[in-house]
C-alpha positions in Angstrom: 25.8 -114.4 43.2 24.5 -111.3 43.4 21.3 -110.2 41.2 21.5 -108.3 38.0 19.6 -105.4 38.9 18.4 -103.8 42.2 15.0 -103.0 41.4 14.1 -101.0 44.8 17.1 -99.0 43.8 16.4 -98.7 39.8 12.9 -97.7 40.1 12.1 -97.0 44.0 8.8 -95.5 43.4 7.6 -98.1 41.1 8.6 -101.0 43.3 7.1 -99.8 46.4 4.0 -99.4 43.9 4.2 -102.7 43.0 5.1 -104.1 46.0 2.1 -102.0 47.8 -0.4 -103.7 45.3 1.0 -107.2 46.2 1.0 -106.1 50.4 -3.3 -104.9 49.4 -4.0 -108.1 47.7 -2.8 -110.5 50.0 -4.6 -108.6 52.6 -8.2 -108.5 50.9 -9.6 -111.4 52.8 -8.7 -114.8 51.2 -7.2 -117.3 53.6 -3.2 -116.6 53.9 -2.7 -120.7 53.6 -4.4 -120.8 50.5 -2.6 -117.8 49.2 1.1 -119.5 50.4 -0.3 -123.1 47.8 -1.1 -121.0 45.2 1.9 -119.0 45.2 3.8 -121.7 45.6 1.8 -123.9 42.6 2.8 -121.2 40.4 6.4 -120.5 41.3 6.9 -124.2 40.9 5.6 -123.7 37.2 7.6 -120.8 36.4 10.5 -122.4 38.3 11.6 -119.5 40.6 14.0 -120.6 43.5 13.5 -117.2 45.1 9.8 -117.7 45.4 9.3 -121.0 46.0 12.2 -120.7 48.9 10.2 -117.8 50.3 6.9 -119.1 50.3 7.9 -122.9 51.5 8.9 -121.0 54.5 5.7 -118.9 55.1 3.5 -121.8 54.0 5.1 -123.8 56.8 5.0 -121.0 59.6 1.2 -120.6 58.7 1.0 -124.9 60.0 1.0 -126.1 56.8 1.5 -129.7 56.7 5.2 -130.8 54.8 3.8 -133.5 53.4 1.3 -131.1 51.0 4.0 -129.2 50.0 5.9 -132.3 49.2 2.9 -133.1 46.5 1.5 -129.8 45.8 3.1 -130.0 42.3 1.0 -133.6 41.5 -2.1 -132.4 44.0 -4.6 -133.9 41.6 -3.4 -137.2 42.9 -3.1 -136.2 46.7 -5.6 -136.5 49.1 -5.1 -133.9 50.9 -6.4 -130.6 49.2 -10.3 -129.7 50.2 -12.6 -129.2 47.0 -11.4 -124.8 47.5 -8.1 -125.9 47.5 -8.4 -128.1 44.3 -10.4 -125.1 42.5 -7.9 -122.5 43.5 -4.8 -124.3 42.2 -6.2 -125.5 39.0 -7.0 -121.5 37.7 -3.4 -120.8 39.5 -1.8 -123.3 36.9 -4.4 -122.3 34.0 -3.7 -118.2 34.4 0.0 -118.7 35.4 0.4 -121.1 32.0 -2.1 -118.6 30.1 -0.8 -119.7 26.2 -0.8 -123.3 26.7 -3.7 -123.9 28.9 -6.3 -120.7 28.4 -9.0 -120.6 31.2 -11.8 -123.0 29.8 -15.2 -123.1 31.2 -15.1 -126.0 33.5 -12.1 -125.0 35.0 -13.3 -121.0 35.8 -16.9 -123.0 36.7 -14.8 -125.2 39.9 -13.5 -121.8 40.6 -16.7 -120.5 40.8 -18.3 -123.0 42.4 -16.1 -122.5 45.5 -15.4 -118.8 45.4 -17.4 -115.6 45.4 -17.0 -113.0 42.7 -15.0 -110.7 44.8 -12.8 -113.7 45.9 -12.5 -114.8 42.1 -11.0 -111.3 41.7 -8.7 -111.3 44.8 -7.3 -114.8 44.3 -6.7 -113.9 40.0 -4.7 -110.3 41.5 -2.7 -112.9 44.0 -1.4 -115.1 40.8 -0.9 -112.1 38.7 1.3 -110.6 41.7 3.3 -113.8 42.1 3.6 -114.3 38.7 4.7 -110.7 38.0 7.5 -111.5 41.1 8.2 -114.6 39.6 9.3 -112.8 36.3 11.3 -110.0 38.4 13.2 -112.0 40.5 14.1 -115.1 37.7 15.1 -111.9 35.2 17.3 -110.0 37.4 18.5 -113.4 39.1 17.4 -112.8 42.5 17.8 -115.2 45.4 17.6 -113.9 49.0 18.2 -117.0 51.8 17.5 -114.9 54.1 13.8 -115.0 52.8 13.0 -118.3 54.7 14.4 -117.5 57.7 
């Protein structure tokens, strides 16, 4: 099926913006697995095929284990996510789920705990960005197999 809109073609100049900022934050310096969970995490949440058919396939390219992204979506009961991992994905599903879940103290606190203030700023651009591609490619019904190759 093909997607509603073309946004590269609609608005060239304000989807190589966009696309530009995503490129700069996911080059600032946090780890590229832990970027690949939490865009995942959130892409689960929002339920974007697109994304999460994208970012399985980096995820896995990086090394990451199958069996984590088989549980990343219950990884409060899994095993096998490090303390930095835990933090990350828990103000991933707070931010991306900003009406129902806020950002309380305790949670922002883990997050702190594990990241430095610059970090804290890089990794809440990386789930604004992926929730921002989340919401353009579910709107104008955008799926690309050719993503995960």
């Amino acid at each position: 099926m093909p997607p509603r809109l073309d946004l590269f073609a609609a608005a060239p100049a304000l989807a190589k913006a966009w696309y530009a900022l995503s490129t700069q934050v996911e080059k600032a310096g946090l780890e590229p697995d832990l970027l690949e969970l939490v865009k995942i995490r959130s892409s689960q949440i929002n339920g974007c095929a697109n994304c999460l058919n994208m970012h399985n396939a980096h995820a896995r390219k990086l090394g990451e284990q199958q069996k984590r992204l088989d549980v990343l979506s219950a990884w409060r009961e899994a095993p096998w996510f490090s303390e930095r991992e835990r933090a990350a994905l828990a103000w991933t599903e707070h931010l991306t789920d900003i009406a129902g879940k806020r950002a309380p103290d305790a949670v922002y606190q883990a997050l702190a705990a594990q990241f430095t203030p610059a970090e804290q700023a890089q990794l809440t651009l990386m789930i604004n960005v992926i929730n921002g591609w989340n919401r353009i490619a579910i709107g104008f019904d955008m799926f690309d197999e050719s993503l995960a190759a």
